[in-house]
N, C-alpha and C positions, 0 to 999 in steps of 0.2 A: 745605237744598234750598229754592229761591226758586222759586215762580210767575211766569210773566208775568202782568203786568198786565191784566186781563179776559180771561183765557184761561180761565174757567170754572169748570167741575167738577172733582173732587182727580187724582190720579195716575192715569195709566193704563198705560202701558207704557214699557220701557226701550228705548232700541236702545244699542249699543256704536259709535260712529262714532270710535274714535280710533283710531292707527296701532297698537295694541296685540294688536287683532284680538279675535276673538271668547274672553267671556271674561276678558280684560284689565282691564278698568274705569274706561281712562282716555277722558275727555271724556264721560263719560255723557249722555244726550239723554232729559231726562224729559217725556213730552207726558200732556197734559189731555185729559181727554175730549172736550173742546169743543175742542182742536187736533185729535185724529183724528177729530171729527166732520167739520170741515173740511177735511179730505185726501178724505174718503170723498167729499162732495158735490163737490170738487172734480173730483175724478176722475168721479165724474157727466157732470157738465157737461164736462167734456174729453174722455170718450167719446162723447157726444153730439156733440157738434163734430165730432171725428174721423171717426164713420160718417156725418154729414150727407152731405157732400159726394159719396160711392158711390152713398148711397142714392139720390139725385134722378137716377145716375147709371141705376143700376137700375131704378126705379120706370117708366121708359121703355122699359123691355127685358122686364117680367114678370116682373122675375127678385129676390131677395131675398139678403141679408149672406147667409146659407148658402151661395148661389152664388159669390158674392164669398170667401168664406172659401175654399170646396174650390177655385175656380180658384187662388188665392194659395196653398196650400200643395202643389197639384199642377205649379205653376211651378217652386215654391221646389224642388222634387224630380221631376224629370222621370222616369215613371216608376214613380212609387209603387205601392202595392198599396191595392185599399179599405180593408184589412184596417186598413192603418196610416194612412189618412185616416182612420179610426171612432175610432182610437186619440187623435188629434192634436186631433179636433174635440167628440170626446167626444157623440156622436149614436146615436141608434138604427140600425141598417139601413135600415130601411123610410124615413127621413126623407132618411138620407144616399142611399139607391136613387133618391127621389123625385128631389133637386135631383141627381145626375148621369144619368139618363135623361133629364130636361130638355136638358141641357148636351151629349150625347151626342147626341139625337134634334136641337138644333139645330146640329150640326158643331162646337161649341167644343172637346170633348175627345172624345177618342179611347182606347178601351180593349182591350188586347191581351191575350190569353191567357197566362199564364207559361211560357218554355222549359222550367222545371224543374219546374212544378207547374201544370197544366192547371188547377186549383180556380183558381189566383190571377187576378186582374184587375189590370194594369198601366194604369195611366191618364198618358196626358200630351194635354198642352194642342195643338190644332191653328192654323194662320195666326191665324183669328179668336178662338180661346178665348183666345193671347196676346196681340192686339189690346186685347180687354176687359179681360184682367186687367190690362194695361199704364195702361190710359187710368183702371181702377178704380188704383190705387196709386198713380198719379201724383197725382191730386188728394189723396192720403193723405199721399203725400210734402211736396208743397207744405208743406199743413199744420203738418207734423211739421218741416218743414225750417226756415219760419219763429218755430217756437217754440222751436225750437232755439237757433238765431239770438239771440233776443230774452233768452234765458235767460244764453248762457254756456257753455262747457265744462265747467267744476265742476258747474255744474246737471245737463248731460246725464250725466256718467257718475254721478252721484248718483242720477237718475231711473232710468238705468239698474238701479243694484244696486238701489233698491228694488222696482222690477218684478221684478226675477228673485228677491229676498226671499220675495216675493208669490208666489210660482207653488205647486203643490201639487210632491212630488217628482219623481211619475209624469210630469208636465207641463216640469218643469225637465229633466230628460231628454230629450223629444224636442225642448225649445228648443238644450240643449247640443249637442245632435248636428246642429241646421242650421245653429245657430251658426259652427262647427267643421267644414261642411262635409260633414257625413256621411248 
């Protein structure tokens, strides 16, 4: 087992990246502390990047990434219930109540009663809540598009699997099912 060259501190984790599948053993990928240190800040700073751009977008509007978040997944799902935004965003009530009576009290989304269950809340996005959340993801797009670009194919669905690696299970689930359409 050989180190890279100033890569740091001893072993830290395995991943399995060969056609063998998990399990299998072949092409093992041994990283350094000091190489997942680097991923970690990296991803820092590429979050940082990422949400710059909404936020100067927001910061004009009163409005904060929680807004931006529940509009984006009340888009991605026209219709939802809060129940399964609380779920998706992982927030208390009272936080998630705060930013969509905001959103609600200024016309962006709109919230209807359930046909089948009066308790539920159905929320979808109105002319302008799709406005906002458009002109928010676009400038996200860009971003993401250009670094895509710059990266490669192989890089993207690489980044890819290790985001969804990344997710907790509960979490990998409601990604699978918007993934997929559901």
């Amino acid at each position: 087992m050989s180190q890279t060259p100033g890569s740091g501190a001893g072993q830290a984790g395995l991943l399995n990246s060969g056609a063998g599948g998990a399990g299998g053993g072949e092409n093992l990928l041994f990283l350094t502390d000091e190489q997942l240190r680097k991923g970690i800040e990296a991803m820092f700073f590429a979050y940082r990047g990422f949400t710059a751009d909404p936020d100067r977008i927001l910061e004009t509007m009163d409005y904060g990434r929680a807004h931006h978040r529940a509009l984006h997944f009340i888009q991605r799902s026209p219709g939802t219930t809060v129940s399964n935004l609380l779920g998706i965003l992982g927030v208390t009530k009272q936080s998630l109540n705060r930013v969509l009576r905001s959103l609600i009290d200024d016309g962006h989304v709109r919230s209807e009663k359930g046909r089948r269950d009066g308790r539920e809340r159905h929320l979808f996005l109105t002319p302008s809540g799709e406005a906002m959340e458009k002109q928010l993801s676009d400038a996200q797009r860009a971003r993401m598009r250009a670094a895509y670009r710059a990266a490669g194919p192989a890089a993207v669905q690489g980044f890819r699997q290790v985001l969804e690696a990344m997710m907790d299970p509960g979490l990998r689930d409601y990604y699978n099912r918007m993934r997929d359409g559901g």
